[in-house]
N, C-alpha and C positions, 0 to 999 in steps of 0.2 A: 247433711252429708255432702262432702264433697263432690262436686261436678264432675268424674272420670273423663280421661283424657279422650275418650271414643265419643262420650256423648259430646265434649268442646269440637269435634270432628264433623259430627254426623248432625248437628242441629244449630250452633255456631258457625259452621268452616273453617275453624280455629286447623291451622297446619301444625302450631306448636301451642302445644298445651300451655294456660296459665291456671291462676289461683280462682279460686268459689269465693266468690264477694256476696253479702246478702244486701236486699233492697228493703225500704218500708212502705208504704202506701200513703202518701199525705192529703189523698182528697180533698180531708175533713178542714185540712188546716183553710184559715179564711183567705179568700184570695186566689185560691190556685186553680188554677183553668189549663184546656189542651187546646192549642189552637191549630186546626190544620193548615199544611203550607203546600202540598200540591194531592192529585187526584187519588191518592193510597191512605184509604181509612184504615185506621187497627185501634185497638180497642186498650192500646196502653193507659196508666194509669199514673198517675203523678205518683214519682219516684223517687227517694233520693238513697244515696248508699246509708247504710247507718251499720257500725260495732255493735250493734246492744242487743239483746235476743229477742227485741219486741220487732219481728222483723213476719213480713211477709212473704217473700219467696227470695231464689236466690238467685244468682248469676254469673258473669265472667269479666273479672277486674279487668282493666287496661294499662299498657304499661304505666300510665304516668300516676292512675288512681283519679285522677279527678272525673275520671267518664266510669262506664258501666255498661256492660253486654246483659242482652233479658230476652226472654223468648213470650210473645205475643201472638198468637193463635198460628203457632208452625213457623211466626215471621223471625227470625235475629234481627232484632232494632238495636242500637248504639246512642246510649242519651248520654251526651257530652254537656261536662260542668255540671255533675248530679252530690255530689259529694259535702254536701251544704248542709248537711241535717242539723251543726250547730248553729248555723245563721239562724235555720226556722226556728230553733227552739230560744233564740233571744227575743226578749218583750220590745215593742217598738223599732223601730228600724236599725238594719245591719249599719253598722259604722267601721272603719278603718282605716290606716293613715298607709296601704300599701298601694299606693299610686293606679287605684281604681280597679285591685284585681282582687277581686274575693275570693279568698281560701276555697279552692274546690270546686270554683262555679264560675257563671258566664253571668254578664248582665245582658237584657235585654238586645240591645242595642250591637255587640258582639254577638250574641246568637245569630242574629241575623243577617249580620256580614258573613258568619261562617257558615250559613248556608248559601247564602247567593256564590261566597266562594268558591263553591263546591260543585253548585249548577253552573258554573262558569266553565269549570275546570271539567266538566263532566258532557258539557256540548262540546265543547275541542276537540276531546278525547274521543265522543263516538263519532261525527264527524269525519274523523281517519278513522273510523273501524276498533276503535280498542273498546274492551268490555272496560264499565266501570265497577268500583266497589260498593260505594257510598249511592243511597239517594236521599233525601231530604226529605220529612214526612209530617214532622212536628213539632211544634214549641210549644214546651212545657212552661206556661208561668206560675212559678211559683207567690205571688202576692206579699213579697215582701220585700221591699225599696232596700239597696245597698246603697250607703252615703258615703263621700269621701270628699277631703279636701286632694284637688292635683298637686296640693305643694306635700304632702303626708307630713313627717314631723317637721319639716323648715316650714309651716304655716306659719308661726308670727312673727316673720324676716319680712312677710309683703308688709304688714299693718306698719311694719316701721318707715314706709314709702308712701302712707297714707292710701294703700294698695288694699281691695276686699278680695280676702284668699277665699273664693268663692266655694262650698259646698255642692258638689254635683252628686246629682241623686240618678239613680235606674234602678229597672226592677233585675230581681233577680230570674233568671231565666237558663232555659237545656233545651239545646237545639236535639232534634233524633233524627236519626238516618236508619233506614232501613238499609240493611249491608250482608254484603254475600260473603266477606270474610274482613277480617280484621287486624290477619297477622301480619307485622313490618316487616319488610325485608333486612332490617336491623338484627331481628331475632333469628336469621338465618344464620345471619356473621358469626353471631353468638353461640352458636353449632360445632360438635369436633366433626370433622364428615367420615361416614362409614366406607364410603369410596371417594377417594381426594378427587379423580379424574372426572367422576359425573360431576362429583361438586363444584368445582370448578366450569364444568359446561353449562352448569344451571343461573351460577353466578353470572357469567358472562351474559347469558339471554336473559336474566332479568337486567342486564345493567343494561341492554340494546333496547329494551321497551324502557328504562326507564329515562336516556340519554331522549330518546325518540319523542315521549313525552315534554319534555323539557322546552325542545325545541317545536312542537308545537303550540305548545300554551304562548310561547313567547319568552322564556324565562334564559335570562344572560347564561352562557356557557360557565360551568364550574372550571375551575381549575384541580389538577388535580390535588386528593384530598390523601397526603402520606400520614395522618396523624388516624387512630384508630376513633379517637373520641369522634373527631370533626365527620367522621365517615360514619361514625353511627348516628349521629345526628341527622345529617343527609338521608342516609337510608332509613329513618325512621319516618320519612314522607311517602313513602310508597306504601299501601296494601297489596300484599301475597294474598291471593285466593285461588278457588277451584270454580270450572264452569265446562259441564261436556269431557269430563276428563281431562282437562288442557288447564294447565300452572299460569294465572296472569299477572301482570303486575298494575296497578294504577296509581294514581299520586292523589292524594286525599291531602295532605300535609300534614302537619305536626299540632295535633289544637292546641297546646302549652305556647308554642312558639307563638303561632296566629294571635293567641291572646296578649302575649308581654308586647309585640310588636303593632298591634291597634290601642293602645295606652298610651294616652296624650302627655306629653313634658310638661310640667305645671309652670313654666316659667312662659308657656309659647303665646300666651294671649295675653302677657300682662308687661305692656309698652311701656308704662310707666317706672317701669323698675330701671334704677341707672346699668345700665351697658356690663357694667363688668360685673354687679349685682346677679345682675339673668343670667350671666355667662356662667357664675359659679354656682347658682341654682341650678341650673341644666347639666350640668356636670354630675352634683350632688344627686339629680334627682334621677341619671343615668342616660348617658349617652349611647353611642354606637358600641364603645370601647366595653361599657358596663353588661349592655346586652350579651354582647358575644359572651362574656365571663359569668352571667345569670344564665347563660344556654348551656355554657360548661358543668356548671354545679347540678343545672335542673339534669340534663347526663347522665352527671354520674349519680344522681337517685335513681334517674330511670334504671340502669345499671342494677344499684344493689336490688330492685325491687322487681327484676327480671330473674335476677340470682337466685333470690329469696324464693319467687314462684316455683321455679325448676327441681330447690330443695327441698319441696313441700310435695311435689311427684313424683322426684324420680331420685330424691334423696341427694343428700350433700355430696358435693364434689371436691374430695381432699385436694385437687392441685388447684382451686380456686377458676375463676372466670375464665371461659377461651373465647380466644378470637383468633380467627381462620385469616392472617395475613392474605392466602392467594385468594381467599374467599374474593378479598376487598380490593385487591388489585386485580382479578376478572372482572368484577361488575366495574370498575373503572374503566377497564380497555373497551370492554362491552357499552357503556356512556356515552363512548367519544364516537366509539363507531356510529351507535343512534341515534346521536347529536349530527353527526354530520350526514349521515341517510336515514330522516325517520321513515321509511319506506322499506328499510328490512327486516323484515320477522323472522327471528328463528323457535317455534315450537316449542314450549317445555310438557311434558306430558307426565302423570302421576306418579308414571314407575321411574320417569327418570327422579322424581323426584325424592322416592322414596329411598331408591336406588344410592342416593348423594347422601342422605342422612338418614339416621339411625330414628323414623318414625314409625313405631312399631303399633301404635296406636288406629294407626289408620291401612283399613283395609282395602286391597283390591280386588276385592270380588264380587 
């Protein structure tokens, strides 16, 4: 049975309902261990998403789908790169020519950069006083090695250079965080607002915590972002949550992005290749240029698959996707302002926020 929108509220802190994903339980499978990462024990169980009905309990998808939302003794934990159930069920090690990124999942070695990323981001943030979303609590290893070559199919272009297009192996692994909510401020934009004027005030003070942020962490000033994609993209770095009745925002980042952007160029270690040789490897194998246009497309899935969720709760919406133009130019005005004073806060509180959109799921009593 589906997750109702009140329970994603009241035991999640989901502010905008998504889809009931189910999980399976892989204890059994060989190799797989929980290892903790700081002082918060819980008693999660090695998890991965799986389609099939041999399933154990259920939970709350993410936009991208490669993570999963789960409830552990009262806690909402977040196990990112869990979505691997076909990796496990291949005989001997995962193989792939996708430039070191396994369908669904994290390896090791990622796991663990995107938690120290997060406790990075997460001493800054309290520091100045901002609540976080995210904390970091566990790595799930799964026991089963993902192999790849860095060149993926241009592999037999080094052997013609008397070059070994070396095979790198990591295990497969799901970083968890325990998290006080999970909603992006991306899924706000994606809002018709039931009062344009609150919404727009709400817009703007998240965009003043989140300009604020920015410029604490360190993170070069954006320019501004006139394009609807590129703006959902950005704001898909921020967690929206609830604490004390007070609307915060934090910057968690994007794990999709984190991941395609810690994946090595397979051309970068191998000297021996003549000059213009690596140059068109590096190209092929994706530049700056290819990134942004892999952030484009991964987008506009996240898109149809935010659509999708909405139409599965609250029923299709004949005039197709919205997006709240002033939504996206408040939290921009609201950026520049918190970029340049991270020192001003202005409040967002429940009712204002209920007030701004049509969340009828969530009570204020």
């Amino acid at each position: 049975m589906p997750i109702s929108p009140q329970q994603q509220y009241s035991e999640y802190g989901l502010l905008v309902p998504r889809s009931t994903i189910r999980f399976r339980d892989v204890s059994d499978f060989p190799g797989v261990r929980v290892e903790p990462v700081s002082g918060i024990e819980t008693k999660v169980k090695p998890a991965v998403i799986t389609a099939g009905e041999d399933y154990g309990f259920e939970g709350i998808a993410t936009i991208s789908r490669r993570s999963g939302l789960l409830i552990v003794d009262g806690r909402a934990l977040k196990v990112e790169g869990c979505n691997i159930e076909q990796a496990l069920r291949k005989k001997g090690d995962y193989r792939t020519d996708d430039r070191g990124t396994p369908k669904g999942g994290y390896v090791r070695s990622i796991a663990e950069k995107r938690i120290q990323a997060i406790l990075r981001i997460n001493e800054k943030l309290t520091n100045e006083e901002f609540p976080v979303a995210y904390e970091p609590v566990e790595i799930i290893h799964y026991g089963k090695e993902f192999r790849y070559s860095p060149y993926g199919i241009l592999r037999p272009v080094p052997k013609l250079f008397g070059e070994n297009p070396d095979i790198v192996s990591d295990e497969l692994a799901a970083p968890v965080m325990s998290i006080k909510g999970d909603t992006r401020a991306s899924e706000f934009y994606r809002l018709e607002p039931r009062n344009a004027k609150a919404a727009h005030q709400v817009a703007y003070r998240l965009g003043l915590m989140a300009g604020a942020q920015n410029k604490i962490i360190g993170a070069k000033k954006r320019t501004t972002i006139a394009k609807r994609k590129a703006f959902s993209r950005m704001a898909s770095n921020y967690a929206v949550f609830l604490e004390s009745d007070q609307v915060y925002l934090a910057m968690v980042g994007n794990e999709d992005t984190f991941l395609r952007r810690n994946v090595k160029s397979g051309a970068e270690d191998y000297s021996g290749l003549g000059e213009a040789v690596a140059q068109i490897l590096t190209l092929a194998l994706g530049g700056d240029d290819e990134e942004d246009s892999d952030e484009e497309q991964e987008e506009e899935r996240h898109e149809e698959l935010e659509e999708g969720a909405r139409e599965m709760i609250f029923g299709k919406n004949k005039r197709g996707p919205h997006y709240s133009k002033p939504f996206r130019l408040q939290f921009e005005s609201g950026f520049e302002r918190g970029y340049k004073n991270p020192d001003k806060r202005e409040p967002i509180t429940l009712e204002m926020l209920v007030e701004a959109f049509d969340l009828s799921h969530i009570s204020l009593n």
